[in-house]
C-alpha positions in Angstrom: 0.0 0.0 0.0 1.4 3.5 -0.9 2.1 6.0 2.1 1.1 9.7 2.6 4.6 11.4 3.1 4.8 14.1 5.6 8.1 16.8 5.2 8.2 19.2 7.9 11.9 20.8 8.7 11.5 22.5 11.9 9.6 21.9 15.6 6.8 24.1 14.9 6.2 21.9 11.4 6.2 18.8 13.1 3.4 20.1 15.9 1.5 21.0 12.8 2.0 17.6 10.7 1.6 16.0 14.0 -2.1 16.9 14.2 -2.8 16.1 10.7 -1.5 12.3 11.6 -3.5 12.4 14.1 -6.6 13.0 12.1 -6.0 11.0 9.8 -5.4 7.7 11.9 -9.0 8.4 12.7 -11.1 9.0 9.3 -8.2 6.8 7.5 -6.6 4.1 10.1 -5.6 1.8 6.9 -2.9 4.8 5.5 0.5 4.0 6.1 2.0 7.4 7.6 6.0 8.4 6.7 7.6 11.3 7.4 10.8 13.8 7.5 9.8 15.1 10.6 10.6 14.9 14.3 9.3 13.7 17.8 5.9 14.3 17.6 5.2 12.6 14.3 6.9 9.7 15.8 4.4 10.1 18.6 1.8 9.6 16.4 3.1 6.1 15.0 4.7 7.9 11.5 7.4 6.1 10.0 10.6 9.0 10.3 12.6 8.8 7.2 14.3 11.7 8.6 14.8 13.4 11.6 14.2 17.1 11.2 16.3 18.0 14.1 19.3 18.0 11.8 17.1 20.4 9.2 15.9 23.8 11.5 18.1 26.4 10.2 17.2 30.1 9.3 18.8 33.1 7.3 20.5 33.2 3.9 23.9 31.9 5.1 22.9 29.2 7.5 20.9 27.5 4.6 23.7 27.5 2.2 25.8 25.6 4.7 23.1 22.9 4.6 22.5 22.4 0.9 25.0 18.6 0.9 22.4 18.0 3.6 19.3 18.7 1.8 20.5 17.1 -1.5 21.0 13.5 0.1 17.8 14.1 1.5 15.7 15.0 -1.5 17.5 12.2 -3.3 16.2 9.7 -0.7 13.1 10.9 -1.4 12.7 11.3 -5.3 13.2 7.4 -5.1 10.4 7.0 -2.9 8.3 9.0 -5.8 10.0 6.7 -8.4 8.9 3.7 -7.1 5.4 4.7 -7.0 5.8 4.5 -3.1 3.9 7.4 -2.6 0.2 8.5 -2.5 0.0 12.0 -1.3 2.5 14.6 -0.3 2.0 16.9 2.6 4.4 19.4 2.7 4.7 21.5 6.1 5.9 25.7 5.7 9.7 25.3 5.1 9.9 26.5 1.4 13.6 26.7 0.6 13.8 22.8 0.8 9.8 22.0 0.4 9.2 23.4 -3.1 11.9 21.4 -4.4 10.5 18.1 -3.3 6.9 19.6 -4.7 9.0 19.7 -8.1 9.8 16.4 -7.8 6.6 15.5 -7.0 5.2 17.2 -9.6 7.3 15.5 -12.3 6.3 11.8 -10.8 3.0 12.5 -10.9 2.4 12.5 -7.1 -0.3 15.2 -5.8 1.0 17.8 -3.3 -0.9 19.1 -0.5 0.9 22.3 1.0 0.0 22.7 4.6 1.1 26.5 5.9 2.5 27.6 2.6 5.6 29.9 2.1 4.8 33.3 3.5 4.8 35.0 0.0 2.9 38.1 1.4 6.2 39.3 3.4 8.6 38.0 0.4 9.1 35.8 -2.2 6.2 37.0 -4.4 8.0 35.6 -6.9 7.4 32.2 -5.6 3.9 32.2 -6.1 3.7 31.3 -10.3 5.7 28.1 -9.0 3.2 27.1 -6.5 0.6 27.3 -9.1 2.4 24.9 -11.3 3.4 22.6 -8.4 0.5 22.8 -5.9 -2.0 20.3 -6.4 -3.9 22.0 -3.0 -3.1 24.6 -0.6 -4.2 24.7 2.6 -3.9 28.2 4.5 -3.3 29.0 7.9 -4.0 33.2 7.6 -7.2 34.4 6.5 -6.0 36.8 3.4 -4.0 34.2 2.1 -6.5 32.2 0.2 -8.2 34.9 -1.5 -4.0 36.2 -2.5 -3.2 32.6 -3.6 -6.5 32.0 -5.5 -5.9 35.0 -7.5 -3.3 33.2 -9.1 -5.0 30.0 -9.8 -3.9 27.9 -6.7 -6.6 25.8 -4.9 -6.5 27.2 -1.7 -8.5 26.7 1.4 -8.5 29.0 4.9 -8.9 26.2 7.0 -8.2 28.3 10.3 -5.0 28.3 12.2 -3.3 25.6 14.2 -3.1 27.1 17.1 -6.5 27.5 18.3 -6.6 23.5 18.5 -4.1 24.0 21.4 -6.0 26.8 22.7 -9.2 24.3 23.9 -8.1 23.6 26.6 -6.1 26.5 27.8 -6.3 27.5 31.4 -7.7 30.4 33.0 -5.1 32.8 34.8 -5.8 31.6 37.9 -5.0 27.5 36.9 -2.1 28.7 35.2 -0.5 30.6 38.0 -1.4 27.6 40.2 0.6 25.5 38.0 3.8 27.2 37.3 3.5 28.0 41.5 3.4 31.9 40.6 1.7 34.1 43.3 -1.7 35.5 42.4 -1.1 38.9 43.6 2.4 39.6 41.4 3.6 41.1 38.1 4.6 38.7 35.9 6.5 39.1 32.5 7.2 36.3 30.0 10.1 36.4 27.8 9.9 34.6 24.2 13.5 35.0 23.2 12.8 32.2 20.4 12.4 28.5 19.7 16.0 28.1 17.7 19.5 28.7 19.4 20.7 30.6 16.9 17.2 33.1 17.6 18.1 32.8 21.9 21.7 33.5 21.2 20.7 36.8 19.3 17.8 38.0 21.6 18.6 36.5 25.2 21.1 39.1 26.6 19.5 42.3 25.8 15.6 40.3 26.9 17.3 39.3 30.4 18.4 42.9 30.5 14.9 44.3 29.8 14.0 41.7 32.8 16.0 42.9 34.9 15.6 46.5 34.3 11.9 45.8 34.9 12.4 44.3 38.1 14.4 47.6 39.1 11.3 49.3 38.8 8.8 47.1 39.8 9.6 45.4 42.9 9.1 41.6 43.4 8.3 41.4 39.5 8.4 38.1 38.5 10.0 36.6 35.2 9.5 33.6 33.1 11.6 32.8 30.3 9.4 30.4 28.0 11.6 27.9 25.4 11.6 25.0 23.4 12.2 21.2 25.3 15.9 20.8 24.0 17.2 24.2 25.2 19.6 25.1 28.3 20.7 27.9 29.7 23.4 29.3 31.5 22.4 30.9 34.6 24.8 33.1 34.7 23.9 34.2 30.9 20.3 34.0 32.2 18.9 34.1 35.7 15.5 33.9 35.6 13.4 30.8 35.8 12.5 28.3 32.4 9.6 27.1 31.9 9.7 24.6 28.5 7.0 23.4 26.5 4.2 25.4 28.3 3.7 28.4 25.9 -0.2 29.1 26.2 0.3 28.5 30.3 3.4 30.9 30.6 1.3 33.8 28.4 -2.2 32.9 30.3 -0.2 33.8 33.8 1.9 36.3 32.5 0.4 40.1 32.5 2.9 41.3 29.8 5.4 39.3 27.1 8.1 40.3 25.1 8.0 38.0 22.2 10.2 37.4 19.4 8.5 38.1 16.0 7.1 34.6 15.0 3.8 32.5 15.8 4.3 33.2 19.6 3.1 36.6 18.8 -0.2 34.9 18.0 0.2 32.7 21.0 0.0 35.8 22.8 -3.3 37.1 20.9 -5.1 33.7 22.2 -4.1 33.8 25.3 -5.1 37.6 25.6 -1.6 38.6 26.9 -0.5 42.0 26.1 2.8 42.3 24.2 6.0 44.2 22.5 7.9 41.9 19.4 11.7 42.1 19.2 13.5 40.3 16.3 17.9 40.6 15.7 19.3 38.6 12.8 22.6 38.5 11.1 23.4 42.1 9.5 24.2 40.6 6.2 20.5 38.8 6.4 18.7 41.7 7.7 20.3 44.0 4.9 18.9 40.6 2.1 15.5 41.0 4.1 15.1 44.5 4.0 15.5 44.1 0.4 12.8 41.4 -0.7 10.5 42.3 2.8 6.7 43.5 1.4 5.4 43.9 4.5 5.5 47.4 6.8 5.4 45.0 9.8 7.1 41.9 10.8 5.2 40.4 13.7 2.5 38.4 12.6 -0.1 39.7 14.8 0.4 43.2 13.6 0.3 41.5 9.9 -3.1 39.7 10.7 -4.3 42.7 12.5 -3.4 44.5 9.2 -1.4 47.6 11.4 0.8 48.0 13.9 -1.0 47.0 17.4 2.3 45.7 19.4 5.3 47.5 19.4 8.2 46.1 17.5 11.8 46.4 18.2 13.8 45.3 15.2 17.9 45.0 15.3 19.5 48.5 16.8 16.4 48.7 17.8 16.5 46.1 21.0 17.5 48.8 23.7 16.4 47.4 27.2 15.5 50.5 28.4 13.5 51.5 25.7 11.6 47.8 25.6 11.0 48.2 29.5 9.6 51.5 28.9 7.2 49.6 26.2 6.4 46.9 28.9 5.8 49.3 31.5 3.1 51.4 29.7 1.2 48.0 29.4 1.3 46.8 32.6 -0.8 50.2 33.7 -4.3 49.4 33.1 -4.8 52.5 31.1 -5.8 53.6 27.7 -2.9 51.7 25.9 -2.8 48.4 27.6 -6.6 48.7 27.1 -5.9 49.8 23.1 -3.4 46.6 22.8 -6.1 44.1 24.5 -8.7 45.0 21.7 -6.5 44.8 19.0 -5.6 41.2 20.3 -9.3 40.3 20.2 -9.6 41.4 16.6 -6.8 38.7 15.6 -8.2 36.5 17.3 -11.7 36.7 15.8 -9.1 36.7 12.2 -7.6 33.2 12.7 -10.9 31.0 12.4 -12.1 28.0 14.2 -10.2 25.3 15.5 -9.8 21.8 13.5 -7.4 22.5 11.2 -6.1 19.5 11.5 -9.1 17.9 10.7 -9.5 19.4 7.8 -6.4 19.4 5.9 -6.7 15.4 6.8 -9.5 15.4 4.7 -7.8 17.3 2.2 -5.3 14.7 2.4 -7.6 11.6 2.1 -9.1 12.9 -0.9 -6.1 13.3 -2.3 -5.0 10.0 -1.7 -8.1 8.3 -3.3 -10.8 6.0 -2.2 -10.2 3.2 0.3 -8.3 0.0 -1.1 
């Protein structure tokens, strides 16, 4: 029996792929599931062809230095299209790597389900002719997506983001102070300083600075620092307490967040937590990005909100002073904290329903034709 083949490149891609396996054990149990991907596909009983630990790099330069990589690995899997192994491919966000297996795809005749497609709003508009001609479905994760790539003849579908799945069950303020043993009658900021090491090596200093100077001011201010499962910390490079793999729960107890521009910004529009957005890369890759960027605003939930509703600090920017000064305005309940926390409920009424999941595995099974 052929497989659905799963390629996601990075943590946040295997979360998402992750539910889609999920799904589709249910409504298809007779599938056989393989995957590029990491611990949470293999959670869900998916065959790993791949580990994507090895593939999570960002910027211009750092991809370069993986291309050897990424060539043994898209040879692997062009023989898996050549011998007919394959029914369906779901490809997960990563484009630099994912549109060239889609070409492969393409020329072996397997259909490709793209599953939070290359962000070709903020660059790469050049991408989108090519997703036409290799996209047998899209399924979208922001709502002006669909109607952007449907203008150009791609069948796509808003099928609501990912993260409202997670949000079901997220706990009131109270539960979540109760379970990260935080007082209830305390300031509390979360730091987001970012889910890669090469992101917490850029941000961590200058957001453990902006902590502390916070503290200064604020007495018996407490501070969270949220990251992924695999990262460490010096605690002399950072003294404050980690919390990993509790995202939603860190931003429900927290009353203000300073977030690294990414999908924790939108975290932070679920859980209703009031927020500034930071983001350092290389110089060389900031100078590429300012060049191809379309997009006045690089946080995603200023980009869904369609303006600027949290502050962003990008590269000489990141002064601790001036971000503490940010944080401090919104931990006053006055008019801007107030501003902020209906801004956050327009984004969130923006990113659909949950069971997006669910839906893209029906995508998928169509895709991969009727049963035996």
């Amino acid at each position: 029996m052929r497989k659905v083949l799963f390629v996601a490149g990075e943590a946040s891609g295997d979360l998402h792929a992750a539910g889609v396996a999920a799904a589709l054990r249910r409504i298809r149990p007779e599938l056989l599931l393989a995957a590029v991907g990491g611990r949470r596909l293999a959670e869900q009983g998916v065959q790993l062809i791949h580990r994507d630990e090895q593939l999570g790099v960002m910027g211009f330069l750092e991809v370069v230095r993986h291309v050897p990589r990424h060539f043994l690995l898209l040879r692997t899997i062009r023989k898996m299209f050549d011998r007919g192994e394959v029914a369906v491919l779901i490809l997960i966000d990563y484009p630099g790597f994912n549109m060239k297996v889609a070409a492969a795809a393409k020329r072996a005749g397997v259909p490709v389900l793209y599953y939070v497609t290359p962000q070709v709003w903020a660059w790469g508009a050049g991408r989108i002719p090519k997703l036409a001609q290799l996209v047998t479905k899209a399924a979208v994760i922001l709502p002006f997506e669909e109607p952007l790539l449907r203008g150009f003849g791609i069948d796509a579908t808003f099928v609501g983001h990912p993260l409202l799945d997670r949000a079901i069950n997220m706990p009131t303020k109270v539960e979540a102070r109760e379970a990260l043993r935080l007082p209830l009658n305390t300031r509390v900021l979360a730091l987001f300083p970012g889910s890669r090491q090469q992101e917490i090596d850029r941000h961590i200093d200058d957001f453990v600075a902006t902590g502390k100077e916070l503290q200064r001011r604020i007495p018996g201010l407490q501070v969270l620092v949220s990251v992924a499962p695999t990262v460490a910390l010096d605690s002399a490079r950072c003294p404050f307490r980690l919390v990993h793999s509790a995202s939603l729960s860190v931003l429900r107890a927290a009353d203000v967040a300073l977030c690294k521009s990414g999908t924790t910004t939108l975290e932070a529009a679920i859980a209703d937590c009031p927020l500034i957005v930071a983001y350092r890369t290389g110089r060389i890759n900031y100078a590429l990005a300012r060049r191809f960027v379309k997009v006045p605003n690089i946080g995603l939930v200023n980009v869904v909100a369609g303006r600027e509703i949290a502050r962003e600090f990008i590269q000489d920017e990141i002064v601790p002073s001036d971000m503490a000064d940010a944080l401090a305005e919104l931990l006053d309940d006055g008019p801007r904290r107030q501003e902020l926390l209906a801004g956050l409920a327009e984004v969130r009424s923006k990113l659909g329903s949950p069971g997006a999941a669910d839906r893209v595995a029906r995508m998928a099974s169509e895709l991969a034709g009727p049963r035996g």
